[in-house]
N, C-alpha and C positions, 0 to 999 in steps of 0.2 A: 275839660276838667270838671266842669259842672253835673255833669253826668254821672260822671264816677263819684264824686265827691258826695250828693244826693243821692247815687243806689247805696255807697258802702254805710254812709251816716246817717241813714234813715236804719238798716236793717240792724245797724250797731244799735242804735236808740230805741229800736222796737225789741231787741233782746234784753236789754235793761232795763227800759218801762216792763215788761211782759215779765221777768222773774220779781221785780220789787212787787207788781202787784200782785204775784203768785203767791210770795213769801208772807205777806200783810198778816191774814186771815194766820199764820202761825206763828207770829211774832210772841205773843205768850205762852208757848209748848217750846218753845227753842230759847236756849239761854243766848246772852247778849255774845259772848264770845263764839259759838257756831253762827251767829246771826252776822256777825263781822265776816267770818269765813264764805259764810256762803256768798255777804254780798260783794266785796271783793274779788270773788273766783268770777263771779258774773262779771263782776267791771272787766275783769281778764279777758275772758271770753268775747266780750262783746268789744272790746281793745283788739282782739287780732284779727275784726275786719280791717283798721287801719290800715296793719301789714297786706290783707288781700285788694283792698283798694290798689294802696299806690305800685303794689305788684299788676294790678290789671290797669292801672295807668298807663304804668312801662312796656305791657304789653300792647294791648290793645290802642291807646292814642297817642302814644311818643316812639311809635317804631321802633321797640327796644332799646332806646335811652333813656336815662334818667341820670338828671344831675341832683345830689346828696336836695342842693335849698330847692328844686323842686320837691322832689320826693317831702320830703321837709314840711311845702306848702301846703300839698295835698293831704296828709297826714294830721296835718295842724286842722283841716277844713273838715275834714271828716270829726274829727274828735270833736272840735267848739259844736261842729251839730247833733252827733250822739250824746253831746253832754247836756247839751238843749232840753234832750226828751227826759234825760235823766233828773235834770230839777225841775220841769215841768211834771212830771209823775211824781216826784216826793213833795211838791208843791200840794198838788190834790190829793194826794193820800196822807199827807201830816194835815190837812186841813179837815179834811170828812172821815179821816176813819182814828188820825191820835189827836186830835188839838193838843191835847196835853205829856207830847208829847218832850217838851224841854221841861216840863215840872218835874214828868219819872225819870228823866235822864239824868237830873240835876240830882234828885232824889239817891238815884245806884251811886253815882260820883262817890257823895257823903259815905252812904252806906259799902260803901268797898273798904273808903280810909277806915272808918271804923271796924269793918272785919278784917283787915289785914295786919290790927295792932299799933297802928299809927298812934302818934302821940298827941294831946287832946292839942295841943298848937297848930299839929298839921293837918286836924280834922274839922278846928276852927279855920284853916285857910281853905281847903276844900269845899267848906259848906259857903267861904267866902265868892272863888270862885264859882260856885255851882251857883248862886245867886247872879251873879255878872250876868254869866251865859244866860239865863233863861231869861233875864230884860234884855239881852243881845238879840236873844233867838226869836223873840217879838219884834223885833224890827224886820221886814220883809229885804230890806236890800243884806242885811248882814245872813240872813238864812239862804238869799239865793246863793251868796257869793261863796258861804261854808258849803252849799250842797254843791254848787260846783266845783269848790277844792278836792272833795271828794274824791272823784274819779280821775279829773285832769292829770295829776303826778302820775298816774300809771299808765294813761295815752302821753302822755310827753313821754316815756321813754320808749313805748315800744313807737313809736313814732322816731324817734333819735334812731334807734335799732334798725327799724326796718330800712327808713332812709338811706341808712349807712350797707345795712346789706344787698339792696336791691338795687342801688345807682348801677350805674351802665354808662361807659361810653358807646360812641360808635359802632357796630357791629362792622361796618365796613374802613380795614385799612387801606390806608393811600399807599400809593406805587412806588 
């Protein structure tokens, strides 16, 4: 399992480190909502090595079986380590290319409520929360654990998914 679990979760991790750092350099040319898009479609993408993982698990080291909590484990193994490289890469690039990077996020927050009409109470709670966050977002353990929320919910599912579709009994029946 070690094998599989380290080819598919390294290549998952290097497609996701490899587009965030792609994307860096155009993060001011692309509004925040294609910026969502795009990183998401990556997280996707780089999510359905999980699905080819525990498919070349079952092929290749379990003699075309697999049971749902394997498939499961393996899938789980793969994701905690692509998501590894994924706040490790927003680790060093919110540190050397935004630092300031919870000031202008806290900043758009404010600036939405007040373009969308919001009423000065809820634009007061807005700029309340946007302050939380950005003493939050300086804290190193609160910034890993939000950058690895991140991605996680969308490898849990296609890990639930995959599991559920690729289990296998036996290929061979009894007499």
């Amino acid at each position: 399992m070690r094998k599989t679990v380290l080819t598919f979760g390294v290549i998952s991790g290097l497609i996701s480190a490899v587009m965030m750092l792609a994307t860096v350099p155009l993060m001011h040319k692309i509004s925040s909502d294609k910026g969502l898009i795009i990183g998401y479609t990556t997280i996707v993408l780089a999510g359905l090595l999980v699905f080819f993982g525990i498919r070349s698990y079952r092929d290749n080291v379990s003699g075309g079986r697999l049971t749902f909590a394997r498939g499961l484990a393996v899938g789980i193994l793969i994701s905690l380590l692509s998501n590894c490289f994924y706040v490790a890469t927003w680790e060093v690039v919110s540190y050397k290319f935004m630092p300031d990077f919870a000031e202008k996020y806290a900043a758009q927050m404010v600036e939405h409520a007040k373009s969308s009409g919001a009423s000065q109470q809820k634009i007061d709670e807005t700029a309340r929360q946007a302050a939380d966050f950005v003493r939050n977002y300086h804290n190193p353990l609160y910034k890993i654990s939000m950058t690895f929320l991140e991605p996680f919910p969308v490898f849990l599912v296609i890990t639930l998914v995959s599991a559920a579709i690729l289990r296998k009994k036996s290929s061979l029946m009894p007499a």
